[in-house]
DRENPA-3360 file (N, C-alpha, C; in nm, 2 decimals, always signed):
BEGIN
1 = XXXXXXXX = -7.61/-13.58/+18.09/-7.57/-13.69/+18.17/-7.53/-13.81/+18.08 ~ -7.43/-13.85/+18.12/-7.37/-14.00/+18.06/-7.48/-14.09/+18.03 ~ -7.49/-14.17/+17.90/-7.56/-14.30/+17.89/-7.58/-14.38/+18.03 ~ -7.43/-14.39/+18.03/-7.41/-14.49/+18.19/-7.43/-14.53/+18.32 ~ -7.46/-14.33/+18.33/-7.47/-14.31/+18.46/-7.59/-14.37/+18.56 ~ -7.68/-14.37/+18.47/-7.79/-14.41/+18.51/-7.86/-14.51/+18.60 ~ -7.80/-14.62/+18.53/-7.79/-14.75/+18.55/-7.66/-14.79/+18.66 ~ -7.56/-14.75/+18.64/-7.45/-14.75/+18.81/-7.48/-14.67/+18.88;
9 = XXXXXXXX = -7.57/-14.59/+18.87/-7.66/-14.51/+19.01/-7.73/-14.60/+19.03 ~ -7.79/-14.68/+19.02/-7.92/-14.76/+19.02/-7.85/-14.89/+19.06 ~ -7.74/-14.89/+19.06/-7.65/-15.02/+19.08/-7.61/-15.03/+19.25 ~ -7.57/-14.91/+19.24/-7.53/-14.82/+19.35/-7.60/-14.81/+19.48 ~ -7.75/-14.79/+19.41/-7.85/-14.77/+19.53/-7.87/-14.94/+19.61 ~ -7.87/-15.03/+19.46/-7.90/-15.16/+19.54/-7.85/-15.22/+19.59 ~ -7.67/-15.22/+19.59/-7.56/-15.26/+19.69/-7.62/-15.20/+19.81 ~ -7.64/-15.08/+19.80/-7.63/-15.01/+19.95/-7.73/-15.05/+20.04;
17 = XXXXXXXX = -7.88/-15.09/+19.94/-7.97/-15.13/+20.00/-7.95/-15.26/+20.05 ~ -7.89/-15.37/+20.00/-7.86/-15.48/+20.07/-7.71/-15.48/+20.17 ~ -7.68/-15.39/+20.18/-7.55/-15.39/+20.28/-7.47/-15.36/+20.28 ~ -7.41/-15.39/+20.14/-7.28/-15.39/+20.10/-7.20/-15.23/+20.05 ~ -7.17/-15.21/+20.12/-7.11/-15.05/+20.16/-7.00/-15.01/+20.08 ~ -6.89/-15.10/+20.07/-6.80/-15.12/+19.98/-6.83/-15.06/+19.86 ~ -6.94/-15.22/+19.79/-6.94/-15.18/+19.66/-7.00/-15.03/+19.61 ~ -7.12/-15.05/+19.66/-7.17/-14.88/+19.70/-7.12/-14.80/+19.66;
25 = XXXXXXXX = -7.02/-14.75/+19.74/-6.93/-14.69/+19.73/-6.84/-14.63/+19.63 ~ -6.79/-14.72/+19.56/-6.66/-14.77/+19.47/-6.73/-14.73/+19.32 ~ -6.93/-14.79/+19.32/-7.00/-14.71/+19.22/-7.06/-14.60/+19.24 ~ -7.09/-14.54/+19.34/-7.15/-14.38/+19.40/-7.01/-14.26/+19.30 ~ -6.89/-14.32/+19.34/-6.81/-14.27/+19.32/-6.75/-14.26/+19.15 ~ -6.79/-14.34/+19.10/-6.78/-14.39/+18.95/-6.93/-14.27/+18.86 ~ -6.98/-14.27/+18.91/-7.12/-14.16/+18.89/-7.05/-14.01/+18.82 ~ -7.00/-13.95/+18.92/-6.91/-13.82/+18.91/-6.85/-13.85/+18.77;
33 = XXXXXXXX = -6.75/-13.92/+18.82/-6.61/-13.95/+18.67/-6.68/-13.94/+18.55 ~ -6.87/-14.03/+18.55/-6.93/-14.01/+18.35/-7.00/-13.88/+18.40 ~ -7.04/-13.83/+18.49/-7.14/-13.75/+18.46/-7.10/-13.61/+18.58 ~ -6.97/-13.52/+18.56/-6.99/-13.44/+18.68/-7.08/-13.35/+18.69 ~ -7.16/-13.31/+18.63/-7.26/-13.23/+18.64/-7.38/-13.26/+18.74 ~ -7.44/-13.39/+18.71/-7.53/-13.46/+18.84/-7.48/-13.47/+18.92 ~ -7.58/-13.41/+19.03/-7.52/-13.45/+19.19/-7.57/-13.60/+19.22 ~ -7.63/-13.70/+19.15/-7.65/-13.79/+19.25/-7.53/-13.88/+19.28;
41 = XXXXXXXX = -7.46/-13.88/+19.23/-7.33/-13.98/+19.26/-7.31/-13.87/+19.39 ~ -7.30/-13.77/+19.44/-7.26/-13.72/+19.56/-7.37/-13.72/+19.67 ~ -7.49/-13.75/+19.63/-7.63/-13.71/+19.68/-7.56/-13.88/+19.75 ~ -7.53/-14.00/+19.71/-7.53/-14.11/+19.73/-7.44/-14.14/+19.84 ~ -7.35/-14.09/+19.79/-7.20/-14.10/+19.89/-7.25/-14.02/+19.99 ~ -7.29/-13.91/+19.97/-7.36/-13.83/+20.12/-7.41/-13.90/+20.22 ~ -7.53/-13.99/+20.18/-7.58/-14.06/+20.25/-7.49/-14.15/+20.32 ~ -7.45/-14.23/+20.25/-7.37/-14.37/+20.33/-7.29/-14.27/+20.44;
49 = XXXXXXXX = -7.24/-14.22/+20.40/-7.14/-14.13/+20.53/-7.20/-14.09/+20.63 ~ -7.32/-14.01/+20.57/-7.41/-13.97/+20.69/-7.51/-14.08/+20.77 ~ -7.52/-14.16/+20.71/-7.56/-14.29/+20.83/-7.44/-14.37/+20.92 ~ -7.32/-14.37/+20.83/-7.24/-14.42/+20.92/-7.17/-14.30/+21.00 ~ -7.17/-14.17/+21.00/-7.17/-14.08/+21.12/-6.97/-14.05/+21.09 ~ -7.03/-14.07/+20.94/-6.85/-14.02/+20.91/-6.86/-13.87/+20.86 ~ -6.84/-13.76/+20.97/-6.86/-13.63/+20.90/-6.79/-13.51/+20.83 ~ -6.67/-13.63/+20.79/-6.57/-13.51/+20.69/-6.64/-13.58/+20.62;
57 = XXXXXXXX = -6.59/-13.67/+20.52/-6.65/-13.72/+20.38/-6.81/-13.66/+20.37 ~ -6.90/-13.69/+20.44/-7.03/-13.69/+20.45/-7.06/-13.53/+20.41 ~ -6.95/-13.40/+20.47/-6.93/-13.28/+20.44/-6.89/-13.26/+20.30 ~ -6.79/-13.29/+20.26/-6.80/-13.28/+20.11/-6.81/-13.34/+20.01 ~ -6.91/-13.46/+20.03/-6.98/-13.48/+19.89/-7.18/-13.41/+19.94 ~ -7.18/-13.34/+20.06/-7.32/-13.28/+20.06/-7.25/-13.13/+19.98 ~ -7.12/-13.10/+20.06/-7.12/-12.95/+19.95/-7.11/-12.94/+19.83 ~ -7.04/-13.11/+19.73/-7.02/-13.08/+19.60/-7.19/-13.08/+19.54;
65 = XXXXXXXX = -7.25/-13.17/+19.61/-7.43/-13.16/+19.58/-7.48/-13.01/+19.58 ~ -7.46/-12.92/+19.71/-7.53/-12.84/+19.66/-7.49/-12.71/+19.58 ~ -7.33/-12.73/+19.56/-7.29/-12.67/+19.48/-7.35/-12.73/+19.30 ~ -7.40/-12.83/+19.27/-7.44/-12.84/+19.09/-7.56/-12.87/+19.15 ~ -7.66/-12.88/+19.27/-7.82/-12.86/+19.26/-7.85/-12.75/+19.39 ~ -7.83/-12.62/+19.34/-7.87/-12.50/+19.47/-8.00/-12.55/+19.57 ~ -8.11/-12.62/+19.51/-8.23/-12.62/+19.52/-8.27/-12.77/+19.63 ~ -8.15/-12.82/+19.61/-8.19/-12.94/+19.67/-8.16/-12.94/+19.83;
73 = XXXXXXXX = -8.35/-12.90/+19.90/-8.31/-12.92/+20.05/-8.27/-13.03/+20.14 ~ -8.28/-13.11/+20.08/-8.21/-13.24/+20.13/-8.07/-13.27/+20.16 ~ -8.02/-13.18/+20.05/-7.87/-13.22/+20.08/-7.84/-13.08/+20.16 ~ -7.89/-12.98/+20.13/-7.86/-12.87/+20.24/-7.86/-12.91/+20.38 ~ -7.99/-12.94/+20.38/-8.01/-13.00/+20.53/-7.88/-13.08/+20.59 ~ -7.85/-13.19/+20.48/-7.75/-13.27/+20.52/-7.62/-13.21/+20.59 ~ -7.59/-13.10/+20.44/-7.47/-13.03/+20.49/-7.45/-12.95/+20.61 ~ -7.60/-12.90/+20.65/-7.62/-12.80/+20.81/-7.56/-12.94/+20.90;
81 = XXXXXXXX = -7.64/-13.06/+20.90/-7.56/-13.17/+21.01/-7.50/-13.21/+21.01 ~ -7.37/-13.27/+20.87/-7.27/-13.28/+20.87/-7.13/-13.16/+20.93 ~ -7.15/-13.03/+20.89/-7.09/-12.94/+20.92/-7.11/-12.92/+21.15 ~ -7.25/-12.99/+21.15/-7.24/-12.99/+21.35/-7.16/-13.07/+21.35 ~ -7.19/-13.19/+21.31/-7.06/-13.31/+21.35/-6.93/-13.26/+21.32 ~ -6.88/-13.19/+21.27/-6.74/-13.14/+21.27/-6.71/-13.02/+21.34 ~ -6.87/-12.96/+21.40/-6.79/-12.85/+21.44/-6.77/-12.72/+21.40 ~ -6.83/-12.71/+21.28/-6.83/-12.64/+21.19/-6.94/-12.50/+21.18;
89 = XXXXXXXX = -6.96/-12.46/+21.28/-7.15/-12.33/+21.32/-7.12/-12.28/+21.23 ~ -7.04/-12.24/+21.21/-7.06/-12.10/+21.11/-7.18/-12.16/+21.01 ~ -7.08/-12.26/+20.93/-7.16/-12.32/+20.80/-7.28/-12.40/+20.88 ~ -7.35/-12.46/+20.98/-7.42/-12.51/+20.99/-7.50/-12.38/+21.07 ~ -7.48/-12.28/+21.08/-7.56/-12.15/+21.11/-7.66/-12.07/+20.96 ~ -7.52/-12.09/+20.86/-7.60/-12.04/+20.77/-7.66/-12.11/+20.67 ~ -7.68/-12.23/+20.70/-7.75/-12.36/+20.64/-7.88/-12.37/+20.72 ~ -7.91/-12.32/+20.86/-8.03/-12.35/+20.93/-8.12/-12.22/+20.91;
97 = XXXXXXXX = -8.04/-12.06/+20.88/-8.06/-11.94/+20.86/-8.17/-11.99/+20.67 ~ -8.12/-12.04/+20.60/-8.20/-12.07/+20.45/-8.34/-12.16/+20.53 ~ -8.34/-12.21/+20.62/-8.47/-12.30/+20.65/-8.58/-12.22/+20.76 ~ -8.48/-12.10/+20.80/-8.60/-12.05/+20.84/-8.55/-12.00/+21.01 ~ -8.41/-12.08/+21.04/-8.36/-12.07/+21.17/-8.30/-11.97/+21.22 ~ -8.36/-11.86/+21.24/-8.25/-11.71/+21.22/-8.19/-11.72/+21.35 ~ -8.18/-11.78/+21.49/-8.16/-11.76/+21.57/-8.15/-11.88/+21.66 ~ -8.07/-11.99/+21.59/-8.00/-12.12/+21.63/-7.92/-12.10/+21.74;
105 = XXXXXXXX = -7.88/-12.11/+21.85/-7.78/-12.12/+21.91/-7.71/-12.23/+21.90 ~ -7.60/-12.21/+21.87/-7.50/-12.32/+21.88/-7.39/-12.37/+21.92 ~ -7.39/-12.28/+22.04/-7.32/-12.31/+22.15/-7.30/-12.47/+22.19 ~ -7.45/-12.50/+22.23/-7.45/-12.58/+22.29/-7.58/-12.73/+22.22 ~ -7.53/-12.72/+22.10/-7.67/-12.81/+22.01/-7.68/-12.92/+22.06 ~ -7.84/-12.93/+22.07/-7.86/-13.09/+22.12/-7.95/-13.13/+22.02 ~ -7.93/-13.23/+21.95/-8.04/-13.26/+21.85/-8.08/-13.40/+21.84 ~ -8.21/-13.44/+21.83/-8.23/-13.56/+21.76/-8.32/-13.60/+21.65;
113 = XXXXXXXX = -8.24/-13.71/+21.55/-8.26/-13.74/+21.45/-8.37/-13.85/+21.49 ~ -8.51/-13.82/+21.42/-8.61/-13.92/+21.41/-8.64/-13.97/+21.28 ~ -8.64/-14.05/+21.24/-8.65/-14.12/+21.16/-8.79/-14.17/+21.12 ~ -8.84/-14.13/+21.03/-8.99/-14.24/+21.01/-9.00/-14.30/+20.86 ~ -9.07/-14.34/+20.81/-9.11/-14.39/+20.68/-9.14/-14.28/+20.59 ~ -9.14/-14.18/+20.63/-9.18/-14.02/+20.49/-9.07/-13.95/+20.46 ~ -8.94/-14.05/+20.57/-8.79/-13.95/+20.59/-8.76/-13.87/+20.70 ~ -8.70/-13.78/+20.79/-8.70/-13.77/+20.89/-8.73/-13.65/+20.94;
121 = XXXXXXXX = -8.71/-13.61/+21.05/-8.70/-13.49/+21.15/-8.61/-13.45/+21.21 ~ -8.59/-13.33/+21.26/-8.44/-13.30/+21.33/-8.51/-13.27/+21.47 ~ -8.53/-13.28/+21.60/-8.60/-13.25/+21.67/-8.45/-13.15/+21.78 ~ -8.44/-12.95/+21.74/-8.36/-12.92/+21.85/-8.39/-12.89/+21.97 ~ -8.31/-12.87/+22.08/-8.31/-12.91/+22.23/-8.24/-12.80/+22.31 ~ -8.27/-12.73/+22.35/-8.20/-12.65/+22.44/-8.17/-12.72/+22.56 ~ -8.06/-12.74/+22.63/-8.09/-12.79/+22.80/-8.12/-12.69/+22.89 ~ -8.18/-12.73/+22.99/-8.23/-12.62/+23.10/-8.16/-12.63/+23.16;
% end
C-alpha cells in the first residue's frame, strides 16, 4: 500500500461523514490510482452509492472489492444488493447461495434494510 493512501482514505471517510459527497468521492477514488491492490478506496465508493441507491456504480466498485478481498462479507453482501437493484438474480442468487441462501426466490424479492448501531439486517419477504 502507498505511503498516501492511508491518510486520503481517512480523508475520505471524514468528508463523507460530514456530508459532503463530492469531495468524498473525488478522494475514495484517488485511493485506487496509489494503491490498486486495497479495496478500501472501492469498499468506500461502494458505500456512498449504496446509500444513495445508485446501483450501477454501487455494482462495480462492490465487484472490484471483492475481486482483491475474496473474504470480505460486507462487500459481498453489498454486491448480492446492488446486483437486486439492477436486476441482476443470477449474480445476486449466487452471492445469497455463499451466505447460506440455497433457495432465494427471486422472482418476486421483497426486502428490508434495517439499519441499527452494530450495522444492519436484510429482513426477506415473500408476499402471500
Amino acid at each position: 500500500m502507498d505511503a498516501n493512501s492511508w491518510p486520503l482514505y481517512e480523508e475520505a471517510l471524514r468528508y463523507d461523514k460530514v456530508g459532503d459527497v463530492y469531495t468524498a468521492v473525488k478522494l475514495f477514488k484517488k485511493v485506487p490510482r496509489l494503491s490498486p491492490d486495497w479495496p478500501e478506496g472501492y469498499v468506500g465508493l461502494g458505500n456512498i452509492y449504496h446509500r444513495r441507491r445508485e446501483w450501477k456504480p454501487a455494482f462495480h466498485y462492490w465487484k472490484k472489492a471483492v475481486v482483491l478481498d475474496a473474504d470480505d462479507r460486507e462487500a459481498w453482501w453489498h454486491l448480492g444488493l446492488a446486483a437486486i437493484g439492477l436486476g441482476r438474480k443470477r449474480v445476486a442468487a449466487t452471492v445469497w447461495n455463499k451466505f447460506g441462501f440455497e433457495k432465494v426466490d427471486l422472482s418476486q424479492p421483497i426486502s428490508l434494510e434495517v439499519k441499527g448501531a452494530e450495522g444492519y439486517e436484510i429482513l426477506w419477504m415473500q408476499p402471500l
